[in-house]
N, C-alpha and C positions, 0 to 999 in steps of 0.2 A: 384413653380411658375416660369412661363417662362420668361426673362425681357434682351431687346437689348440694347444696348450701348446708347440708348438715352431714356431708362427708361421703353420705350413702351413696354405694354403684352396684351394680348388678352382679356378684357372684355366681345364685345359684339358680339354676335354670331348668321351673318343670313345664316338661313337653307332654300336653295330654296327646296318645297315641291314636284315642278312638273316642268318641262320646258314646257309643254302646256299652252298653252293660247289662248282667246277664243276672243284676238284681234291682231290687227300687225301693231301697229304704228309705225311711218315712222321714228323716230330714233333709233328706235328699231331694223326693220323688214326692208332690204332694197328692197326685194322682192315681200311684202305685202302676203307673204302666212303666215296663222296660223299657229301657231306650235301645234303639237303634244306631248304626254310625247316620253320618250327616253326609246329605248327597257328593259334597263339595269340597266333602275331605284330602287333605295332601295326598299326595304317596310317599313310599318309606324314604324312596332317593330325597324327596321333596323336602320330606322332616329333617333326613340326615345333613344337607346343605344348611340345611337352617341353623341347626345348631354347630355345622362350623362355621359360617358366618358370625353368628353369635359370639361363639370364644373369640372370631379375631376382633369384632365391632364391639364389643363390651366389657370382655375377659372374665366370659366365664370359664371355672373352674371345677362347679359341680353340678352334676345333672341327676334329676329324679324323675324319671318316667311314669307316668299317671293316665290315666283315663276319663272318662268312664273308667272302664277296668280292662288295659291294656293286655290281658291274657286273651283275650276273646278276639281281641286283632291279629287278621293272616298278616298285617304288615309286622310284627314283632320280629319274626326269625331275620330278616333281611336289613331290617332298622337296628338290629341291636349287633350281626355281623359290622353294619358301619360306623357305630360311632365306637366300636372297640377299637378302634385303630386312630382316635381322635388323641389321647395321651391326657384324656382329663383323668383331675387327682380321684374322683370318686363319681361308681354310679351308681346312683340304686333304682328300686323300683318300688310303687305301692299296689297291692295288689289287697282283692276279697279274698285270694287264695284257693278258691271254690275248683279252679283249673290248674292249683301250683303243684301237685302230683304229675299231671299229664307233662305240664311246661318244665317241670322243674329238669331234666336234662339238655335242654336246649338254651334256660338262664346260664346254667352251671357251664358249660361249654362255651359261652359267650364272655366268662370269665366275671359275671355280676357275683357278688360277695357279699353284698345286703338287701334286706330286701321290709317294706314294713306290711302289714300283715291287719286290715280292717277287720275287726272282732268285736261286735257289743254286749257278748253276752257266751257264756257256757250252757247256759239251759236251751236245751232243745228248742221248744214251743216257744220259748220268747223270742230266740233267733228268728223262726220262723216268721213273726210278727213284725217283727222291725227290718229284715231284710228283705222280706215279700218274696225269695226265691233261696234257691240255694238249700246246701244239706250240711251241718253242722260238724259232723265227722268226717265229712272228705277235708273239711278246709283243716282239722287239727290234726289228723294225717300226714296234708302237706307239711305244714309246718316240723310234725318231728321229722318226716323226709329232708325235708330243708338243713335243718338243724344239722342230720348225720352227714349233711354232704358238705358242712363248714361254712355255712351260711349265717350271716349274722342278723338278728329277727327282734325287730320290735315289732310292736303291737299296739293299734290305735282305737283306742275305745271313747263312743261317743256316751255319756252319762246323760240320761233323761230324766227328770222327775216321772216319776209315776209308771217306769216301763225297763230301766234296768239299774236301778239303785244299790239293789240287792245283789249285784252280781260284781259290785266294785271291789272287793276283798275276795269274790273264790277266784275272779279274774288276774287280781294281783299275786295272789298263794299260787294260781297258775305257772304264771310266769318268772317269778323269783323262784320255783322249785327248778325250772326249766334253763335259766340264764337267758332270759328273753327280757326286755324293759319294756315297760308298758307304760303309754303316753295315754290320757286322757286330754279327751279336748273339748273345751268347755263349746257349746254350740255356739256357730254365728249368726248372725245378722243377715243372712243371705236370700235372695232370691226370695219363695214365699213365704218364709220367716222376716226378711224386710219389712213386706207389706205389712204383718200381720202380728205386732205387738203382744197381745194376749198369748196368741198360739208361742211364742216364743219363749213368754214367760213362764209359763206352765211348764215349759220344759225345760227350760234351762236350771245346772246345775254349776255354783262356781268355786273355784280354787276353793276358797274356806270349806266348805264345804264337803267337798272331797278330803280334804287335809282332818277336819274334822272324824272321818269316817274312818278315815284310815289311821289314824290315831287312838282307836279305841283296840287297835291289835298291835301297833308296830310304835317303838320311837323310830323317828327319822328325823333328820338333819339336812339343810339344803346345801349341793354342791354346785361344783360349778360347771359355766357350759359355756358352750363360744359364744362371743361376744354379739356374732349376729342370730343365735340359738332363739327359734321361737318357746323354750319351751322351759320352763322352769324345773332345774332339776333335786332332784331329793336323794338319799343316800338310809338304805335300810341296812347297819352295820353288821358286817357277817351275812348278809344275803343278797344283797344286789340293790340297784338304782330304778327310780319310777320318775317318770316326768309331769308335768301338765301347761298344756299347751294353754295358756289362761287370756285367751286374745282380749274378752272385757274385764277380768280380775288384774291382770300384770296386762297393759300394751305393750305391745315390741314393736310398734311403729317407726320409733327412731334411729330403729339400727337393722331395718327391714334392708335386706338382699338379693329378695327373690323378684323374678321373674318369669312370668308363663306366657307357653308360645301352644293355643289350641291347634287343634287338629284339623280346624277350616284354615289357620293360618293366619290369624288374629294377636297380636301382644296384648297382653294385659301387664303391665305395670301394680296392679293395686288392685286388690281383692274390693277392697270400701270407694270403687271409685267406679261408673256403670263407662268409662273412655276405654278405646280399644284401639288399635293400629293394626292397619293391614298390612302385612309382610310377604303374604302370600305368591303376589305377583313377581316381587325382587328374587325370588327362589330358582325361578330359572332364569338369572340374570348373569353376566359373568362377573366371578369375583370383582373387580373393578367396578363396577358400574351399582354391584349392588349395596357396599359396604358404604358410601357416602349416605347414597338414602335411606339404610340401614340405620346410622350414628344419628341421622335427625328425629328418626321415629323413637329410637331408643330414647332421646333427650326427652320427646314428650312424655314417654311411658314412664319418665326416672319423676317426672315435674308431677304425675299422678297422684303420687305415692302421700298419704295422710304425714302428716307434722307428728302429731301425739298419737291417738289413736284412730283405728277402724271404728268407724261410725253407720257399719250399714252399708249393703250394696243390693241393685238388685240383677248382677252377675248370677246365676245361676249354677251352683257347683259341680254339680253334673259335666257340664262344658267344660270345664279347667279341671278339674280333678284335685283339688284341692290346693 
């Protein structure tokens, strides 16, 4: 087991499946084109090895499947037959939803039981504006499909000044009527938001603020959440739990766990850190020969990781998926 001077190792582990995606939202995308997958992309066998290399070279124990937006990958049905047979404690997956109607028998058959669910808004036209694609009523669809088939659904909404502020309370009353928990996440530092200070601040909204907002309809009280939880949580008594992922309001830096393995086959250790590891090559290596140099890449990827807090990267999220 791999473990840095402040305890932290590698528990959870997201595999972006694809870098295509079949929207381009505006924190995302600053150009508003869609992406495409990347020539150079693994295949599903490729991925799967990887992440049981993974469990045995680090000891991961939970896996979230990411994108771009992993529904739009022909590698999903073949990738997700493999690592069901792996015996990790939990999978889930994050998805725009826009295709969880179509995919949602092939998840459920695959034996996935949670799944979170990218949403910034209930009003039609604003969707349309912030997502650049997509139709607003397939994805809530899915979701109550999801729902009837015993799926268990949060919901991750990004809060912008000036673009969907107003949508932080029907979005919550949403989901508290539904039994769904809904994560707000304060924007990061990434990619052209990096660069671009002003543009960042203009949009960005933080914990108090939210907390502020939501407090003119609900008392809430915060509870608690696991220990390596990015996500600070809250308690609406008699209706349900809301979170907020507050990466410059509250760091979780110190008790960071995660790790991401892209879809070209690249580690990233540290979202606030522009270092990457190739792992690619080791994939079709035999077990033996690849889990040594496996465990040295991991060491650099653990040594990445911010002390306090994420300061900024210019990773690109799109690539990792969050």
């Amino acid at each position: 087991m791999i473990v840095d001077r402040q305890g932290r190792r590698f528990r959870n582990l997201r595999i972006s499946l694809t870098s295509a995606c079949n929207y381009a939202c505006t924190y995302c995308v600053p150009n508003g084109k869609r992406l495409v997958a990347a020539q150079d992309e693994l295949s599903a066998d490729a991925m799967a090895r990887g992440v049981a290399y993974l469990i045995e070279a680090a000891g991961i124990e939970r896996l979230r499947i990411t994108g771009g937006e992993p529904l739009v990958s022909p590698k999903l049905e073949s990738f997700m037959s493999a690592i069901g047979q792996m015996g990790l404690d939990d999978i889930s997956l994050t998805t725009n939803g826009q295709l969880l109607t179509k995919k949602l028998p092939l998840l459920v058959d695959a034996g996935l039981r949670r799944i979170n669910v990218s949403l910034d808004t209930l009003d039609p036209a604003a969707f349309r504006s912030i997502a650049r694609g997509g139709d607003l009523a397939s994805v809530l669809d899915g979701m109550e499909q999801a729902a009837a088939a015993g799926m268990k659904i949060k919901v991750n909404m990004v809060p912008l000044s000036g673009q969907n502020l107003d949508q932080v309370l029907p979005l919550l009353d949403y989901c508290l009527e539904r039994g769904f928990e809904l994560r707000f996440i304060e924007l990061m530092r990434m990619g052209h938001l990096a660069k671009d200070a002003n543009a960042f601040l203009q949009q960005f909204v933080s914990l108090q603020q939210l907390l502020t907002l939501i407090g003119e309809r609900y008392e809430y009280a915060q509870t608690d959440a696991p220990v390596d939880a990015t996500a600070v949580r809250y308690a609406i008594a008699g209706r349900g739990n809301f979170g907020v992922i507050a990466n410059e309001s509250v760091p979780f830096c110190r008790t960071c766990s995660r790790l991401r393995l892209s879809s070209t086959g690249w580690l990233h250790g540290c979202l606030s850190s522009s270092n990457r590891h190739y792992v690619g090559d080791l994939l079709d290596k035999p077990r033996h020969e690849a889990l040594p140099a496996l465990q040295r890449l991991l060491m650099k990827a653990l040594g990445d990781k911010q002390e306090v807090a994420f300061s900024g990267g210019a990773t690109v999220m799109k690539i990792i998926g969050g």
